[in-house]
Backbone as CSV, one residue per row, in Angstrom:
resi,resn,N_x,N_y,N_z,CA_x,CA_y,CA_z,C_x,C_y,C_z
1,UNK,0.853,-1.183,0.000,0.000,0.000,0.000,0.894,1.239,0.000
2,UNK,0.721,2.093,-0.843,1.444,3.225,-0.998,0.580,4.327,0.115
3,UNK,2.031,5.079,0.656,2.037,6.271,2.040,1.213,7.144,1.014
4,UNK,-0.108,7.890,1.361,-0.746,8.573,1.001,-1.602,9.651,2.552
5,UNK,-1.238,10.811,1.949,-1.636,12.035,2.972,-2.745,12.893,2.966
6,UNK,-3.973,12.474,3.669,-5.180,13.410,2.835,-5.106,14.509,4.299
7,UNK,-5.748,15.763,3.334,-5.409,17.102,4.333,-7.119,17.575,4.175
8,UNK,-7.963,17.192,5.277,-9.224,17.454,4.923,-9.523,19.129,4.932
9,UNK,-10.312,19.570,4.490,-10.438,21.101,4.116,-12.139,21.048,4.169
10,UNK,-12.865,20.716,5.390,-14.486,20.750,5.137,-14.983,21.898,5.661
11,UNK,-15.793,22.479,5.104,-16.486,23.922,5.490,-17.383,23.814,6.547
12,UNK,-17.337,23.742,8.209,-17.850,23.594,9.384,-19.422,24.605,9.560
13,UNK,-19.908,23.847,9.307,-21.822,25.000,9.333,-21.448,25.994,10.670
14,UNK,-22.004,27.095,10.352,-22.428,27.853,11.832,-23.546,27.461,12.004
15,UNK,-23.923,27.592,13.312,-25.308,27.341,13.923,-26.322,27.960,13.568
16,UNK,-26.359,29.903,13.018,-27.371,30.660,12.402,-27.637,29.782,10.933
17,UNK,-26.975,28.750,10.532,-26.912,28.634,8.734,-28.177,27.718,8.447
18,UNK,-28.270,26.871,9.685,-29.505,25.947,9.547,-29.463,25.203,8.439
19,UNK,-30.537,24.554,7.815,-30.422,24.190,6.270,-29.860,25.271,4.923
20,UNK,-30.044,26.079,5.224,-29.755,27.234,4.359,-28.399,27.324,3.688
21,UNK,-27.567,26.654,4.282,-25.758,26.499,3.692,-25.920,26.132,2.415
22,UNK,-26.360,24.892,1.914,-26.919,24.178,0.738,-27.030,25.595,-0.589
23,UNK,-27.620,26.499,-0.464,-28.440,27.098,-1.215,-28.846,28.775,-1.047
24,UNK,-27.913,29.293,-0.337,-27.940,30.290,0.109,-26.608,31.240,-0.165
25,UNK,-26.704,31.708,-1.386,-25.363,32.218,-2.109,-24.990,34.026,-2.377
26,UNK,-25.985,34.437,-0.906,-25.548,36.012,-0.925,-24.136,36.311,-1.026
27,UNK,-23.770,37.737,-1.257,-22.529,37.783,-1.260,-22.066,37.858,0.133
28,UNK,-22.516,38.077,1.108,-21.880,37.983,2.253,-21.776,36.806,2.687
29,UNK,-22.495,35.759,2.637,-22.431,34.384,3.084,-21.516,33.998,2.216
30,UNK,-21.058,34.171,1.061,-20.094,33.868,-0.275,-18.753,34.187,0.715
31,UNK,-18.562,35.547,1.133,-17.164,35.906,1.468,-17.250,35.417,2.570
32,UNK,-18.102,35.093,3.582,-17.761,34.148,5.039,-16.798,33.015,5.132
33,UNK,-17.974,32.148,3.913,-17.557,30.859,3.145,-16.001,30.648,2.424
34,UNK,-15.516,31.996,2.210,-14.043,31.898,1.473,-13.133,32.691,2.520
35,UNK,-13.305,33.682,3.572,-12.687,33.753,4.473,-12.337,32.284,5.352
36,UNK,-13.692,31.728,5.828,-13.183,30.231,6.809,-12.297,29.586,5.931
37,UNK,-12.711,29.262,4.962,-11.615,28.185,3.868,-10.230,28.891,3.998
38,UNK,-10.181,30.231,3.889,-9.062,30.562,4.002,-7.902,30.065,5.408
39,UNK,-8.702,30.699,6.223,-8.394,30.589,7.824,-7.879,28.961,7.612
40,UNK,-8.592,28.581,7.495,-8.426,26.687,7.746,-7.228,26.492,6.573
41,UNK,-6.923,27.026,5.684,-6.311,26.248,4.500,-4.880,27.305,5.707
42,UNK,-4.814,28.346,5.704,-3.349,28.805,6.938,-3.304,27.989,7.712
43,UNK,-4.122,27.717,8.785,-3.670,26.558,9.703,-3.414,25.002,9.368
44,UNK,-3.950,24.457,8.508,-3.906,23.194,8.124,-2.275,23.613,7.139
45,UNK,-1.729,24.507,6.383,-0.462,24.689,6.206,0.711,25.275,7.000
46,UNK,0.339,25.743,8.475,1.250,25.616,9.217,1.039,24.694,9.959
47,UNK,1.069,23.768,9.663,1.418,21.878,9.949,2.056,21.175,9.815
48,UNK,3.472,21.792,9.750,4.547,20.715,9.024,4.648,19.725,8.782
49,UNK,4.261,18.908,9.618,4.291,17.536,10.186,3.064,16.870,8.898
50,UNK,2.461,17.873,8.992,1.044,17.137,7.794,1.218,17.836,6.580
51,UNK,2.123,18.377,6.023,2.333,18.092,4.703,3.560,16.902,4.173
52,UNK,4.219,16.541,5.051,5.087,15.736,4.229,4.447,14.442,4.613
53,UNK,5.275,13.649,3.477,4.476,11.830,3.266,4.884,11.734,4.284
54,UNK,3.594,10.842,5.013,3.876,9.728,5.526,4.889,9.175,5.670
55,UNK,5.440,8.596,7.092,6.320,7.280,6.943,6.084,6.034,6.104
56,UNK,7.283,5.319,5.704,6.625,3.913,5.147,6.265,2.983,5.526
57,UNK,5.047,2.534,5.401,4.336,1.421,6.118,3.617,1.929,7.141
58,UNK,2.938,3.422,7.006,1.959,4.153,7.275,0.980,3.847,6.489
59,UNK,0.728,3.888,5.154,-0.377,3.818,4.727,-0.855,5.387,4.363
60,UNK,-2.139,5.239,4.659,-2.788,6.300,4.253,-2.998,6.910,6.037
61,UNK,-3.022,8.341,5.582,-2.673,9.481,7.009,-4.006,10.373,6.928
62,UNK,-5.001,10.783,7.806,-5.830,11.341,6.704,-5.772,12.778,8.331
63,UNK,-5.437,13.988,8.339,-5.638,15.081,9.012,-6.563,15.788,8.769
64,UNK,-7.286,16.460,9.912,-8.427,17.303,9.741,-8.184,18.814,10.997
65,UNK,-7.808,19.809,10.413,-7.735,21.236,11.202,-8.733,20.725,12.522
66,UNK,-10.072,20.696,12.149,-11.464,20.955,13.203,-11.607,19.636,13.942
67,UNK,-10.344,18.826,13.828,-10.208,17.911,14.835,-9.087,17.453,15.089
68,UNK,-8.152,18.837,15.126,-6.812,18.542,15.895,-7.114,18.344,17.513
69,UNK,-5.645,18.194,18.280,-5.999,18.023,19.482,-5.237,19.317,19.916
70,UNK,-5.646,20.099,21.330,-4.763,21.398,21.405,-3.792,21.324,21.565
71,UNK,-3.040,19.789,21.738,-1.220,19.829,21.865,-0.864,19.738,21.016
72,UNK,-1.433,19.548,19.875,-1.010,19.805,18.341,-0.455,21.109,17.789
């Protein structure tokens, strides 16, 4: 099995968004939506540790920002 590194990047609902995330494409909800991605895509790249491969005979590594641990 080849060392493979997935770096998850999922857009976390706020609680005001309700069903409405789906389908709700004002421009302010637009720039919310690309500010968080932003925020998350900086922290998930100051991660050193989670951009480079895997060790070998790791496998697949899969990291997620919104479920690091705080000693991370």
């Amino acid at each position: 099995m080849p060392e493979i590194a997935i770096l998850h990047l999922i857009y976390q609902q706020k609680a005001y968004e309700g069903d409405a995330k789906d389908h709700e494409f004002s421009g302010t909800s637009m720039r919310e939506h690309w500010t968080s991605g932003y925020e998350d895509t900086k922290r998930t790249l100051k991660r050193r540790d989670w951009i480079k491969m895997p060790d070998e005979g790791m496998g697949l590594v899969v990291h997620d920002v919104h479920r690091e641990t705080e000693s991370a």
